[in-house]
LUMBA-494868 format. One record per residue (C-alpha): residue in three letters; x, y, z. Coordinates in steps of 0.02 Angstrom, whole numbers, padded with zeros to 5 digits, always signed. Layout:
AlaXYZ...
END
This chain:
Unk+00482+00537+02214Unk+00314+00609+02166Unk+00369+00654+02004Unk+00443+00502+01969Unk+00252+00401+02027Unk+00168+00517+01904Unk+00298+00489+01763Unk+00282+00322+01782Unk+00091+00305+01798Unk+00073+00406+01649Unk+00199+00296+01532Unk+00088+00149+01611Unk-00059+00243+01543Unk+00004+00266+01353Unk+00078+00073+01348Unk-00108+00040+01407Unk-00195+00127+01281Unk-00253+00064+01132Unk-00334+00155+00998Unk-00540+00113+01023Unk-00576+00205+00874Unk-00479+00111+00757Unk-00524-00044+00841Unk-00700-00018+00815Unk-00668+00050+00656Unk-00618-00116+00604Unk-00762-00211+00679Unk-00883-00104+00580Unk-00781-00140+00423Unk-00788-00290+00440Unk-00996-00307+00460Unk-00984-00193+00292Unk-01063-00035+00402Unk-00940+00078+00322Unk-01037+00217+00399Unk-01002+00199+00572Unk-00809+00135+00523Unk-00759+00312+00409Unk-00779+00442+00561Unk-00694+00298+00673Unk-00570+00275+00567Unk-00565+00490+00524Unk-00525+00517+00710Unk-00416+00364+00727Unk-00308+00427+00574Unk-00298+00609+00621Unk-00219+00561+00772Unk-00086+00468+00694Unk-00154+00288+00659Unk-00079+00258+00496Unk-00167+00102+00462Unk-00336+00196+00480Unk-00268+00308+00354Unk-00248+00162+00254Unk-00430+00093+00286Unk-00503+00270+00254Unk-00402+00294+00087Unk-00469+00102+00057Unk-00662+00172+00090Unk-00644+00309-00038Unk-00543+00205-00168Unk-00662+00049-00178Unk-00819+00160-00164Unk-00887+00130-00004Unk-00890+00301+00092Unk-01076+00316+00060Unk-01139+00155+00144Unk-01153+00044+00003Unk-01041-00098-00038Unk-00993-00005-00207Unk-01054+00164-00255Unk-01039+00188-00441Unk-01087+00367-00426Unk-00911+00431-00444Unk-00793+00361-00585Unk-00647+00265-00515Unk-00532+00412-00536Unk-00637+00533-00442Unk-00607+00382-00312Unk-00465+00368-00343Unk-00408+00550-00305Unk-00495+00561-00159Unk-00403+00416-00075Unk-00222+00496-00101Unk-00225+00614+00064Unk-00256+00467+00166Unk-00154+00351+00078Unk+00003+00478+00076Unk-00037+00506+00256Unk-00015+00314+00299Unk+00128+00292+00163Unk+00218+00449+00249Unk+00206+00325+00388Unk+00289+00179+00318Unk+00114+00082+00291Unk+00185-00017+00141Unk+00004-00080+00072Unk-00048+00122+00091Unk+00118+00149-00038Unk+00075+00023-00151Unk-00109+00083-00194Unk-00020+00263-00226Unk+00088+00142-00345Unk-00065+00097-00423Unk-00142+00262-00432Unk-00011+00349-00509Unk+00039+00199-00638Unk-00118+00169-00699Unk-00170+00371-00701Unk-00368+00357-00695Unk-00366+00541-00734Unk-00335+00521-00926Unk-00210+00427-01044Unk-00032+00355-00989Unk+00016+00352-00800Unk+00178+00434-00707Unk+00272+00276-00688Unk+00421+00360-00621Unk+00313+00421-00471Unk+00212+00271-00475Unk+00378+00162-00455Unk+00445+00300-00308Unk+00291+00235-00230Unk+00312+00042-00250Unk+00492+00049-00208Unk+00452+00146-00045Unk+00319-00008-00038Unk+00437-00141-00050Unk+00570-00062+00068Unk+00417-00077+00219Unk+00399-00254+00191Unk+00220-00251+00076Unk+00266-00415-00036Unk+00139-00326-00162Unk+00238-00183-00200Unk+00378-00276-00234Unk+00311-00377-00366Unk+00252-00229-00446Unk+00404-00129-00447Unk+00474-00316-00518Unk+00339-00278-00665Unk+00406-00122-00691Unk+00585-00165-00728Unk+00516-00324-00822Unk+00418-00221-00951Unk+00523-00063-00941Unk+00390+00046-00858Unk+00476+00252-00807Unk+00623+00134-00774Unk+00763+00057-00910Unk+00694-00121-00939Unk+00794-00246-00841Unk+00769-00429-00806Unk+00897-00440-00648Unk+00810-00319-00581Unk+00633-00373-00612Unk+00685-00553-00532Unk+00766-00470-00382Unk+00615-00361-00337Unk+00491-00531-00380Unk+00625-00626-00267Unk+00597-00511-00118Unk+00405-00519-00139Unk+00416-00696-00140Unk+00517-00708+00004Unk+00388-00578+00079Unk+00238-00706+00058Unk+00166-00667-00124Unk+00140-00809-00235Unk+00148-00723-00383Unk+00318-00652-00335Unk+00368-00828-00335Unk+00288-00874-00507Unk+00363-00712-00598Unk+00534-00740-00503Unk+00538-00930-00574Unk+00481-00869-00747Unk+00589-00736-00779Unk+00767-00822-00692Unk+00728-00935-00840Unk+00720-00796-00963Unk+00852-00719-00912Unk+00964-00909-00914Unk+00923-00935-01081Unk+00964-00763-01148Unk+01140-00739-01060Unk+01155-00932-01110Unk+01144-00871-01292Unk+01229-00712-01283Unk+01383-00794-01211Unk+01364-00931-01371
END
């Protein structure tokens, strides 16, 4: 029976718990004192917390690791590098926005000419699949223009579809837009 009391006091204890550090992590965000929110958000992540991952990767990708609202002492893709770890963390747990910017990083390649879009899109797919509306209208402009993937319009309007249907209104514009295209040009191929 006393086993059971302490099993059950401690389960109380973890359903209890919330994680301070990320909470006031977020409230220092939020006043723009991003150097009280990066070790509150460091200690929050490295204990799991993947949307503190997220917020740290977010610190280090817009700049803002040094206090200021946007350090332009480091190019973008020194920024941009130094984001990945945390971002990967959070995307390794299904944190869809976290996936996307590793999308973005990888697409757009701030380290020199061209980006991977294969591993770009292996990002924005994993995006799309945890619900981040975003990620699916990128991986929809991937398809569209026929970035690391074979161009396809079907495709492109299913992805924009599902980030419409996931709350982005530019989903919903690019879904509309392209259905048309794609009418009109199986209208005239079957002609």
């Amino acid at each position: 029976m006393k086993k059971v009391l302490v099993l059950l006091a401690t389960v109380l204890l973890f359903i209890g718990c919330e994680d301070t550090d990320f909470e006031q992590g977020k409230k220092a965000y939020e006043k723009k004192d991003y150097i009280t929110a990066k070790p509150l958000f460091e200690k929050s992540c490295d204990s799991g917390n993947a949307e503190a991952c997220e917020n740290l990767g977010k610190l280090y990708y817009w700049g803002k690791t040094t206090g200021k609202e946007y350090d332009t002492s480091k190019s973008f893709s020194e920024r941009a590098e130094e984001s990945k770890p945390f971002f990967e963390k959070a995307c390794d747990k299904k944190n869809g926005k976290a996936c996307d910017y590793l999308g973005t990083i990888y697409s757009k390649n701030y380290q020199g000419s061209g980006g991977d879009y294969f591993k770009g899109n292996e990002y924005e797919e994993k995006s799309c699949k945890y619900g981040h509306a975003l990620g699916c209208v990128s991986l929809g402009h991937s398809y569209y223009l026929g970035l690391g993937v074979r161009q396809n319009l079907a495709t492109a309007v299913e992805f924009y579809g599902k980030g419409c249907d996931l709350g982005a209104q530019e989903g919903c514009k690019y879904y509309k837009e392209t259905s048309a295209k794609l009418f009109f040009r199986e209208t005239i191929e079957n002609k």
